[in-house]
C-alpha positions in Angstrom: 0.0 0.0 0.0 1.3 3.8 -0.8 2.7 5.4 2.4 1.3 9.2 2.2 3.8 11.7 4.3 3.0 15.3 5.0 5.2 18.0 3.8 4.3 20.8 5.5 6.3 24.0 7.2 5.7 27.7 8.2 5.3 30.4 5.4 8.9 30.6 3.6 10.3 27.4 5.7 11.2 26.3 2.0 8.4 23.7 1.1 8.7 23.7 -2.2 11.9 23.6 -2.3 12.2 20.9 -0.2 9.0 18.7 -2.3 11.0 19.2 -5.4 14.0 17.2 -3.8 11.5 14.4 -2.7 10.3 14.6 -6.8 14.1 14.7 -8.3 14.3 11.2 -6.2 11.3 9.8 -7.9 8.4 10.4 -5.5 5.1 11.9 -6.4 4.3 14.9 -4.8 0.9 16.8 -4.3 1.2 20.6 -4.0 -1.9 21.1 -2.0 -1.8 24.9 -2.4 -1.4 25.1 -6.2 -3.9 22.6 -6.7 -6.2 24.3 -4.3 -6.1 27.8 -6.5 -6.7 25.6 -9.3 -9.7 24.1 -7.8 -11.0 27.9 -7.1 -11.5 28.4 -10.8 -13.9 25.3 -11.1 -17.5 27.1 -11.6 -18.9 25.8 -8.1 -16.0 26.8 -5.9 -16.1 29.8 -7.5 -19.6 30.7 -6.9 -19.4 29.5 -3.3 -16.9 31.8 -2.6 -18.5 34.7 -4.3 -21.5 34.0 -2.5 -19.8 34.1 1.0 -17.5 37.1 0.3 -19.7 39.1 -1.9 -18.9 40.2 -5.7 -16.0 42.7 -4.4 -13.6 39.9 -5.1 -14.5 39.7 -8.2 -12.1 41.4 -11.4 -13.7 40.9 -14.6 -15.6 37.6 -13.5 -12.4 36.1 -12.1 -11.5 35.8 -8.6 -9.2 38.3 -7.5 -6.5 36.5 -5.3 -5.2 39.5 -3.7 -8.5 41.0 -2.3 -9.3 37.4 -1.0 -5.9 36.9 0.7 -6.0 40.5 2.4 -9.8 40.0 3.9 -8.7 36.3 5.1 -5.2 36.8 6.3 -6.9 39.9 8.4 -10.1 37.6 9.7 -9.6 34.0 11.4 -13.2 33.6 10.6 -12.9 34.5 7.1 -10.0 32.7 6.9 -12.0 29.8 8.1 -15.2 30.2 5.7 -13.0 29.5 2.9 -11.3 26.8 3.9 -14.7 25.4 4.7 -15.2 25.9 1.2 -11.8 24.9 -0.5 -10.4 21.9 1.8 -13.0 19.6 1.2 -12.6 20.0 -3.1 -8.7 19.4 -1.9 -9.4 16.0 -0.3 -11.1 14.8 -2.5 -8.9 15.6 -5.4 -6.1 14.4 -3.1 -7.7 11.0 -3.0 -8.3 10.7 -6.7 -4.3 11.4 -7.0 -3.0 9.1 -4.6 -5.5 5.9 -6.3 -3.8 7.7 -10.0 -0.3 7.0 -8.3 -1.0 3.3 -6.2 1.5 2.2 -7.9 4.1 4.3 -5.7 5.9 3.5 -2.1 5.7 6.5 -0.9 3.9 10.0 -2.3 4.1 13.9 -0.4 1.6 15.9 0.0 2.9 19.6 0.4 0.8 21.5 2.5 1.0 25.0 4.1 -1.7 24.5 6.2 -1.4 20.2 6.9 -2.0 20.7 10.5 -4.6 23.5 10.9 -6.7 21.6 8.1 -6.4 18.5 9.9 -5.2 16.4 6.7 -1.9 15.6 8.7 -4.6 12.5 10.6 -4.9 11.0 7.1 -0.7 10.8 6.5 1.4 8.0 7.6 4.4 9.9 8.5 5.0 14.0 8.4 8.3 15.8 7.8 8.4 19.3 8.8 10.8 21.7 7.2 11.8 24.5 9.5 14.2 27.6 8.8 14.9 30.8 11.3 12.4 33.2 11.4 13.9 36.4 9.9 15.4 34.0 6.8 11.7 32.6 6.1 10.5 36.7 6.7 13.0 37.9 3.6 12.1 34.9 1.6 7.8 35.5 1.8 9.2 39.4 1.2 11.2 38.5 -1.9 8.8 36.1 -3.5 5.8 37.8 -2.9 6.7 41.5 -2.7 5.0 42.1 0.4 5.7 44.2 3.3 7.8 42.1 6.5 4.3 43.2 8.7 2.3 41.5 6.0 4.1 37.8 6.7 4.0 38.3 10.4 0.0 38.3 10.1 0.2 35.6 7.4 2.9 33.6 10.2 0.5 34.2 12.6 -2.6 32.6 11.2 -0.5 29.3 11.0 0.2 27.1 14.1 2.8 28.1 16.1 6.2 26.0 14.7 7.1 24.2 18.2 3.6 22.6 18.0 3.9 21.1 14.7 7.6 19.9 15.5 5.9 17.8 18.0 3.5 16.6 15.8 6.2 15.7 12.9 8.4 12.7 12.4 11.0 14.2 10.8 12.2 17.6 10.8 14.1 19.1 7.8 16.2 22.5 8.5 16.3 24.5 5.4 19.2 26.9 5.6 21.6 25.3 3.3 20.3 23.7 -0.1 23.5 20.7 0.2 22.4 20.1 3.8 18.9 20.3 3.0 19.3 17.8 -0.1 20.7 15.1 2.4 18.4 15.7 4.9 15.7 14.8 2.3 17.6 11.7 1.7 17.6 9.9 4.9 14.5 10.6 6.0 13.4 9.1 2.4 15.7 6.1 3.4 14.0 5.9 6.5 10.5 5.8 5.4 11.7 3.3 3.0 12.8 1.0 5.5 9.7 1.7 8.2 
């Protein structure tokens, strides 16, 4: 049976990064958040959202990505309404992916939010990838051109990173790419051999 691990990590920890090594040693991954934006453009997401946060974050018919991320990453609640709405199309895409790929040992799912949406319950094993604070601040600021108080409200809407380490089987620091690489390594040696 496929083993499913959780790749999950704070807001500029290095995810991606860090699921791109797991894909470059032949393991499927499942970028949750990509594939959740691309579920948002499906017709009945789309209208459920509308219909919950009203037709200002609309732009010529499309959802505008920025309006919605400034209303939830100010409002808990908000934030919560449209996960109600987005997490549930997620799973069930998720599923459909992981019967496409039975063929594999082991496949990631890459997820921002792994804990806080409670997927992490349906993964056999979860890696965590962790960097220092102020590196993971300039890397959210680089990539997304945002202001440093902008990812401190977007860091606080996640859970707080010691309660995820204790939640995680592996933890994966994400400073140096070299060290990072072999970190992604064992731990894929060791889920092999669990």
């Amino acid at each position: 049976m496929t083993k499913i691990v959780g790749l999950t990590g704070g807001i500029g920890s290095g995810k991606s990064t860090i699921a791109q090594f797991f894909n470059s040693l032949g393991v499927p991954v499942y970028i949750a958040d990509a594939e959740a934006k691309n579920l948002m453009d499906n017709a009945d997401i789309k209208d459920a959202i509308t219909k919950k946060f009203g037709n200002a974050i609309l732009q010529n018919n499309e959802l505008n990505r920025k309006k919605i991320a400034e209303i939830v990453f100010s409002d808990k609640g908000k934030l919560a309404e449209l996960n109600a709405i987005v997490h549930p199309a997620v799973a069930h895409h998720f599923k459909a992916w992981v019967a496409k790929h039975a063929d594999a040992e082991i496949v990631v799912k890459e997820a921002a939010i792994l804990f806080e949406s409670g997927s992490y319950k349906d993964c056999d094993a979860i890696v965590m990838v962790t960097a220092p604070e102020p590196i993971r601040i300039e890397r959210v600021m680089k990539r997304d051109g945002i202001t440093e108080e902008m990812v401190r409200i977007r860091i606080n809407n996640q859970w707080d990173e010691a309660k995820k380490m204790e939640l995680s089987d592996f933890i994966i620091e994400n400073i140096n790419l070299d060290s990072a690489k072999e970190q992604v390594s064992k731990v894929l040696k060791e889920l092999r051999n669990s």
